[in-house]
MDTraj code that builds the backbone (N, CA, C; nanometers):
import mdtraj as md
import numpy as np

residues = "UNK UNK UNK UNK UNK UNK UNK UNK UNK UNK UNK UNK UNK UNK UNK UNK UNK UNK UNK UNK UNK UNK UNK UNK UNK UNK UNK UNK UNK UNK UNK UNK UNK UNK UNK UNK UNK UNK UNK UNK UNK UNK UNK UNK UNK UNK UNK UNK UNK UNK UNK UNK UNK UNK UNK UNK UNK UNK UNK UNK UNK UNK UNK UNK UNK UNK UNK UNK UNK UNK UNK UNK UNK UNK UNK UNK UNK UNK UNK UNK UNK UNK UNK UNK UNK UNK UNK UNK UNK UNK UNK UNK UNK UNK UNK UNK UNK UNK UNK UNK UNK UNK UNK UNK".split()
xyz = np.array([
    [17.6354, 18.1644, 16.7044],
    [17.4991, 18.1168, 16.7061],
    [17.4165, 18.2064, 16.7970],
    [17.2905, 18.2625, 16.7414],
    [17.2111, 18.3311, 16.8603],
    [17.0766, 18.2644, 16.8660],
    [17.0587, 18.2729, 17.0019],
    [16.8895, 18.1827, 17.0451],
    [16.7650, 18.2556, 16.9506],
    [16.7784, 18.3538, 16.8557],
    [16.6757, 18.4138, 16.7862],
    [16.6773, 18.3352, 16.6601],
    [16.7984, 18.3120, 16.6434],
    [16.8222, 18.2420, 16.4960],
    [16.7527, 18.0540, 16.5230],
    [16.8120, 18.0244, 16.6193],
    [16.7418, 17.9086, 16.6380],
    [16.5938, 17.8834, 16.6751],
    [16.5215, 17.9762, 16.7352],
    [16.3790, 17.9731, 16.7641],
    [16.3393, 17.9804, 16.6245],
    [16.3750, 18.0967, 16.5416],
    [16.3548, 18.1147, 16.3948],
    [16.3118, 17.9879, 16.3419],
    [16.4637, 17.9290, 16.2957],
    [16.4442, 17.8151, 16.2275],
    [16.4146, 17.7372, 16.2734],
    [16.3789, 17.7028, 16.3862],
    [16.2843, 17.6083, 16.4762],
    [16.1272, 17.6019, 16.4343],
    [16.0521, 17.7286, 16.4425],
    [15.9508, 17.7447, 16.4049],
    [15.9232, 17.7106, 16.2316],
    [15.9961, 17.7807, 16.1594],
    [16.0281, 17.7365, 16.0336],
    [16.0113, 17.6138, 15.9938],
    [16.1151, 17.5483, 16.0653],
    [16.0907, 17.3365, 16.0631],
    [15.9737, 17.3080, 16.1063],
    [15.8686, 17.4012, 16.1412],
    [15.7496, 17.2932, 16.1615],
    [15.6865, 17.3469, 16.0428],
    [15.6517, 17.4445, 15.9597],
    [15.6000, 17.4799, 15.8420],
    [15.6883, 17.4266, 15.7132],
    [15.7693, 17.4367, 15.7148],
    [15.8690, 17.3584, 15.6125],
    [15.8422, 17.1774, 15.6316],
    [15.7992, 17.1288, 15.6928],
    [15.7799, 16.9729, 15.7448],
    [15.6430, 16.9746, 15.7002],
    [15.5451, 17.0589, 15.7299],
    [15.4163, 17.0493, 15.6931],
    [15.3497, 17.0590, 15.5514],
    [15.4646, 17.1690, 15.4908],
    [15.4518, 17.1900, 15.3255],
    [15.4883, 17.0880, 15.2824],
    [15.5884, 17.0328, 15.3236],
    [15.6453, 16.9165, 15.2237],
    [15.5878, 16.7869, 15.2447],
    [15.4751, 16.7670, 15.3120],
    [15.4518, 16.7069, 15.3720],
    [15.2874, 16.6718, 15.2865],
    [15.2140, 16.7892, 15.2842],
    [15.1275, 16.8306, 15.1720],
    [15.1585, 16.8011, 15.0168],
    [15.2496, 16.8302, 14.9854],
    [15.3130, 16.8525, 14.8789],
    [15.3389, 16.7182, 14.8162],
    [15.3792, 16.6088, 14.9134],
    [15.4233, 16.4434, 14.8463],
    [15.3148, 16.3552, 15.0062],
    [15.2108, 16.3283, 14.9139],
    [15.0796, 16.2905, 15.0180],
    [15.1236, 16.1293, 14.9870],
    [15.2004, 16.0793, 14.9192],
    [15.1979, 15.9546, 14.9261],
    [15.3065, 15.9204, 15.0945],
    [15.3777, 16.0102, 15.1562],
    [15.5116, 15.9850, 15.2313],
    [15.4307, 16.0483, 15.3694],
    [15.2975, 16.0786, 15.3542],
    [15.2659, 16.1289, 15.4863],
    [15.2728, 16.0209, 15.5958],
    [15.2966, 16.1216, 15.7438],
    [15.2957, 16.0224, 15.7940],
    [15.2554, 16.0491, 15.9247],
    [15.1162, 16.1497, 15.9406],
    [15.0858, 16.2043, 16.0734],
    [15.0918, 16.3568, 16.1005],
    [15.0196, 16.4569, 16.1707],
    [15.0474, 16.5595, 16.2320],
    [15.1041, 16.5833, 16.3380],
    [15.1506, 16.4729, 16.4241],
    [15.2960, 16.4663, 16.5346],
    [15.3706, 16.4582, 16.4695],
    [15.4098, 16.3618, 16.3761],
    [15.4951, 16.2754, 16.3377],
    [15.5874, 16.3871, 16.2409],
    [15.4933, 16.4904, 16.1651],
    [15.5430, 16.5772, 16.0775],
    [15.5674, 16.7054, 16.1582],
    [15.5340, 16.7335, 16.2464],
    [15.5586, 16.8114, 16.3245],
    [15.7009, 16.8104, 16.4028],
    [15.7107, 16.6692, 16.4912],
    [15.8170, 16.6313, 16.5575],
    [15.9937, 16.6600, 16.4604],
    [15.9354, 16.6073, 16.3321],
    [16.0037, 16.6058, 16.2533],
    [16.1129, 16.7562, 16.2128],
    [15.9705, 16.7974, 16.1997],
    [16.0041, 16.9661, 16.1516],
    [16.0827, 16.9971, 16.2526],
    [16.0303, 17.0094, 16.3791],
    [16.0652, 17.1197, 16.4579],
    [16.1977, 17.0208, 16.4994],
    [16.2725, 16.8991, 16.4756],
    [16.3900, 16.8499, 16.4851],
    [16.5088, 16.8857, 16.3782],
    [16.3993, 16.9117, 16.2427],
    [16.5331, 16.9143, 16.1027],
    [16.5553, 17.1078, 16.1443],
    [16.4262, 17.1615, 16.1872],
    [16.4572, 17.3121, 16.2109],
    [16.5755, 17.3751, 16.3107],
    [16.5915, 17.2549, 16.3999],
    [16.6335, 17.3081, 16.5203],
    [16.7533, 17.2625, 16.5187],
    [16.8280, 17.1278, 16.4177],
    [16.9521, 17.1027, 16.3917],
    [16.9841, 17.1640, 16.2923],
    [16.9219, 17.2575, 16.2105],
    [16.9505, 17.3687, 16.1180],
    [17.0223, 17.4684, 16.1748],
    [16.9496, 17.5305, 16.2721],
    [16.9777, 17.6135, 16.3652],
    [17.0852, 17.5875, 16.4403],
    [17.1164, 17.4775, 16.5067],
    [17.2436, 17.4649, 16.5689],
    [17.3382, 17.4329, 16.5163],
    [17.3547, 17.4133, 16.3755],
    [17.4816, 17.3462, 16.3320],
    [17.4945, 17.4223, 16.1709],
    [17.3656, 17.4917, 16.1332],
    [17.4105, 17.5496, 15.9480],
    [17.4011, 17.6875, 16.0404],
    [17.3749, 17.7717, 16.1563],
    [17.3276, 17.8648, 16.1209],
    [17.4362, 18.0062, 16.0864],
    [17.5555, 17.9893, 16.1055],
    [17.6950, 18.0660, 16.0680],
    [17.7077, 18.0251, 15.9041],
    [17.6947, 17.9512, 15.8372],
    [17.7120, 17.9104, 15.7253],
    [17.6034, 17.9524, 15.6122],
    [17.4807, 17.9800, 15.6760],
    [17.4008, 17.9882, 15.6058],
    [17.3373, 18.1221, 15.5598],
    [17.4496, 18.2482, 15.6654],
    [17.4411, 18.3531, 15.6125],
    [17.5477, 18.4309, 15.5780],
    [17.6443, 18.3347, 15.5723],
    [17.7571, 18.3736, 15.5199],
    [17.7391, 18.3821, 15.3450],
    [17.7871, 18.5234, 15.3083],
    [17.7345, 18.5373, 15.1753],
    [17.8879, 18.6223, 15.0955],
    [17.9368, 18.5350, 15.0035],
    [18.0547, 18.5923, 14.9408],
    [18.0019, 18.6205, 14.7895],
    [18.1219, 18.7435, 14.7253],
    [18.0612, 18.7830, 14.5775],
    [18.1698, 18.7050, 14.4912],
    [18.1616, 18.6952, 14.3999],
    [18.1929, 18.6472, 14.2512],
    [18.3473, 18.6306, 14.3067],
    [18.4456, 18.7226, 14.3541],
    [18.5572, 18.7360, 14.3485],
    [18.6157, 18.6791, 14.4803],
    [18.5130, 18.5878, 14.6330],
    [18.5522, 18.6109, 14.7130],
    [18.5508, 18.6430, 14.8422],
    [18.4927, 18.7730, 14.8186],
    [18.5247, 18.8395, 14.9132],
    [18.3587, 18.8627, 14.9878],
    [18.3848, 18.8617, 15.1443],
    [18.2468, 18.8891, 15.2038],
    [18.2050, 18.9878, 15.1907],
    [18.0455, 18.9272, 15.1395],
    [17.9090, 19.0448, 15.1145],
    [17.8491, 19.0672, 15.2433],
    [17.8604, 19.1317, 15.3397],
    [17.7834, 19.1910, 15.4184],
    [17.6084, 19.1784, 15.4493],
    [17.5133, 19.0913, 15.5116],
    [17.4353, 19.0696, 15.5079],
    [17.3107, 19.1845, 15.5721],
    [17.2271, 19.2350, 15.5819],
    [17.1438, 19.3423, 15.6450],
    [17.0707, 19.2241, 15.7075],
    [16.9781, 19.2727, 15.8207],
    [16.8972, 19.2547, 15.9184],
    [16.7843, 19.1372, 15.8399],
    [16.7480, 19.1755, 15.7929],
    [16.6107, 19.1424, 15.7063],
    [16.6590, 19.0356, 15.5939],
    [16.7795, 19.0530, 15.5599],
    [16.8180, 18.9606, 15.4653],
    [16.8555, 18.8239, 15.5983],
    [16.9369, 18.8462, 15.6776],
    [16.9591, 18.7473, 15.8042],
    [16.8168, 18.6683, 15.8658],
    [16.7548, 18.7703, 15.8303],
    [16.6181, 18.6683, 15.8864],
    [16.5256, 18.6019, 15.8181],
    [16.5385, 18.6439, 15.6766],
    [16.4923, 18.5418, 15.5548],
    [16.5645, 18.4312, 15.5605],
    [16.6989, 18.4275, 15.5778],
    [16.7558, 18.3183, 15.5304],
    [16.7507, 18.2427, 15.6235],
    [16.7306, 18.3098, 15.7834],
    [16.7144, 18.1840, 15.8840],
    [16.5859, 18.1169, 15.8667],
    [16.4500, 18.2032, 15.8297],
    [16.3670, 18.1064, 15.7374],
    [16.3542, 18.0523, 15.6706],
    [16.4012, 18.0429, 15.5966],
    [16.4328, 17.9625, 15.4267],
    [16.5259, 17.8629, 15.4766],
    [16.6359, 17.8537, 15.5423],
    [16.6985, 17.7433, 15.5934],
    [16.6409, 17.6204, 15.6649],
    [16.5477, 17.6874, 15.7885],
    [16.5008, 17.6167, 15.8875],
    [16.3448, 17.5554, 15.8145],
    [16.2959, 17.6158, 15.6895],
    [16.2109, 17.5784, 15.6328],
    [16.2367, 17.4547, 15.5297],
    [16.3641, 17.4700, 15.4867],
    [16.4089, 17.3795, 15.4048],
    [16.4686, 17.2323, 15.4723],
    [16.5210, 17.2793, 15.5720],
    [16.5723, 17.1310, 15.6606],
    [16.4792, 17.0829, 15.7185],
    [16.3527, 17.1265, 15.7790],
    [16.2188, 17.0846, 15.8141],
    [16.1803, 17.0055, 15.7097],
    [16.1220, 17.0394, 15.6522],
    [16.0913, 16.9499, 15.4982],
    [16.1992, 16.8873, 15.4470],
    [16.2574, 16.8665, 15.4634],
    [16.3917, 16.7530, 15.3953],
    [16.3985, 16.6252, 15.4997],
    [16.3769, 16.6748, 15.5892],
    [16.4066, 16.5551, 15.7411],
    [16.2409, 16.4993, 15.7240],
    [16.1675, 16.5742, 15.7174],
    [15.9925, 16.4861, 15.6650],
    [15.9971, 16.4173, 15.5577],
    [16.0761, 16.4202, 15.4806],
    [16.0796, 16.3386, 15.3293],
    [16.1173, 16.2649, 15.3328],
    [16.2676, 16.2961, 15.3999],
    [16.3501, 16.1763, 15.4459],
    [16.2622, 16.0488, 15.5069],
    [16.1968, 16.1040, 15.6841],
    [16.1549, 16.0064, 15.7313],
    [16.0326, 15.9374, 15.6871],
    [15.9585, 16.0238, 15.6140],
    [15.8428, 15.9304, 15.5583],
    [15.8869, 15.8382, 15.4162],
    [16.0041, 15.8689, 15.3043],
    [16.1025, 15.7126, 15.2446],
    [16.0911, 15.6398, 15.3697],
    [16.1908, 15.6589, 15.4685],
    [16.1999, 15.5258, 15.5386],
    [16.1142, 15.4514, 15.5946],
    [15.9914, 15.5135, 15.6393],
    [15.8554, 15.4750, 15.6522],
    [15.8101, 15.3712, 15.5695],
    [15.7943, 15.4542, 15.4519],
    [15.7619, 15.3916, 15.3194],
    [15.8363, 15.2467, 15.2660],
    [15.9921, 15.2834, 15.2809],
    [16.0678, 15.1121, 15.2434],
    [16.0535, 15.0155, 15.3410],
    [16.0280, 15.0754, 15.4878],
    [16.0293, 14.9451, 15.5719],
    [15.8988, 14.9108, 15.5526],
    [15.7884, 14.9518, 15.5185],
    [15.6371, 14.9207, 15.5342],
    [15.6410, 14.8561, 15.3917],
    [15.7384, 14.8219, 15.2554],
    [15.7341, 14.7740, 15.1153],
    [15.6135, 14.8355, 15.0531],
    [15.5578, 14.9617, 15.1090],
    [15.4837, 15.0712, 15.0266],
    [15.5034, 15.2071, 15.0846],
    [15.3466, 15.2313, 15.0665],
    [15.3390, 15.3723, 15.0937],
    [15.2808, 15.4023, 15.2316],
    [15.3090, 15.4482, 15.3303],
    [15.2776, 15.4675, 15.4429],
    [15.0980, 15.5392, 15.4470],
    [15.0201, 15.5590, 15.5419],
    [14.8752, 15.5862, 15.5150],
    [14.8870, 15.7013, 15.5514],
    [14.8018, 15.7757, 15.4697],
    [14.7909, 15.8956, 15.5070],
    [14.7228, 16.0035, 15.5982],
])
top = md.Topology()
chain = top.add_chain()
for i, resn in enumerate(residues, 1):
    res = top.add_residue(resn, chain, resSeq=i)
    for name in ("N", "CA", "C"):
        top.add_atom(name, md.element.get_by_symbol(name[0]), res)
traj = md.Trajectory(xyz[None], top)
């Protein structure tokens, strides 16, 4: 794990929380709230997918070798994707305990 990869996808989880967040306006649920969110699903991205998530094998197996630039897309795209997944998440549960749609 390196502290670059986690700031990465740290930052990531707050834009990934905010898109998805835009994206399904019925589950909003605040600009802390989606924020807090992000920068929590980003930052347990980071500490716990981030060896896994650039680990890259071919057809047969065997490890593909990742470059610089490819390592740092994917720590974006990760930390962007668990940001927005943990906002979706928490604004459902929002949504079922409130027996609608939370306000936007």
């Amino acid at each position: 794990m390196t502290l670059w990869g986690l700031a990465i996808q740290t930052v990531a989880g707050f834009f990934g929380a905010h898109a998805a967040a835009s994206a399904a306006h019925e589950h909003r649920f605040g600009f802390i709230g989606h924020s807090v969110a992000g920068l929590v699903g980003g930052a347990l991205s980071g500490a716990f997918l981030q060896e896994a998530a650039i680990t890259i094998v071919t057809g047969s197996g065997s490890l593909n070798p990742s470059t610089g630039a490819e390592v740092v897309v994917i720590h974006i795209l990760s930390g962007a994707v668990a940001g927005g997944i943990l906002t979706l998440a928490v604004g459902f549960l929002i949504a079922a305990r409130s027996g609608g749609t939370p306000e936007a």
